[in-house]
N, C-alpha and C positions, 0 to 999 in steps of 0.2 A: 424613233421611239424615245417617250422622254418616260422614266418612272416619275410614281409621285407617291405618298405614302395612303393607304386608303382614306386614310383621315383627312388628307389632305385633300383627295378626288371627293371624300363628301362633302367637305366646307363648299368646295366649286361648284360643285352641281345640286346642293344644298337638297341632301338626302341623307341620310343617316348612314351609318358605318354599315352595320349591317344590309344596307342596299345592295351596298358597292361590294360587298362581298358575294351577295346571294349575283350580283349579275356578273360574277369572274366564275361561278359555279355552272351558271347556265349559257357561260361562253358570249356573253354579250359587250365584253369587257375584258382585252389579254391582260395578263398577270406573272408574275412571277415570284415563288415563293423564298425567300432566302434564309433558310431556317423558321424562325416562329414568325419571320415578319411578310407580309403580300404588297407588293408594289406592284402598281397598276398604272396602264401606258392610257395614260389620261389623252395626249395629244391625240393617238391614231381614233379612239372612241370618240372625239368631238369632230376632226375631220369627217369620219364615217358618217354622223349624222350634219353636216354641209356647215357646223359653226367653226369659224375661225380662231385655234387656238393660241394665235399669237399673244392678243391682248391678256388675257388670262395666264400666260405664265407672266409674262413682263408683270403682270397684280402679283402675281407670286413669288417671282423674284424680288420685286420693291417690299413685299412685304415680309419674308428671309430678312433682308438688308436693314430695315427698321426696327427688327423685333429687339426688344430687350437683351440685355446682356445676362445670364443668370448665373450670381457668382455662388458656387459650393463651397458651403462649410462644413469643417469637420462633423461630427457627430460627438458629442462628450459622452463617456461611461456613467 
């Protein structure tokens, strides 16, 4: 089981957020809720249907790895 965040199962399978929501609702897609937030077990959903989920996280881990650094600044009054 790998989580991923919905957002991120819709970039991959390039379907909009609320997709990947309505198919965790109609059981096509496990999930799990952690507070406000649904994380969705993107691996087991792509095996089920015969694609190989390797290559796809190894794109998502290189692309974690490369993302911008995003530095927070205070907020002034």
């Amino acid at each position: 089981m790998r989580l991923v965040s919905v957002s991120e199962a819709a970039h991959f399978l390039a379907v909009s957020r609320a997709t990947v929501r309505n198919w965790c609702l109609q059981g096509k897609i496990n999930f799990i809720q952690i507070g406000d937030f649904i994380h969705v077990d993107l691996w087991s959903f792509l095996e089920s249907r015969g694609i190989n989920p390797e290559p796809i996280f190894a794109s998502l881990e290189e692309r974690k790895k490369n993302a911008p650094k995003t530095r927070r600044t205070k907020k002034t009054a």
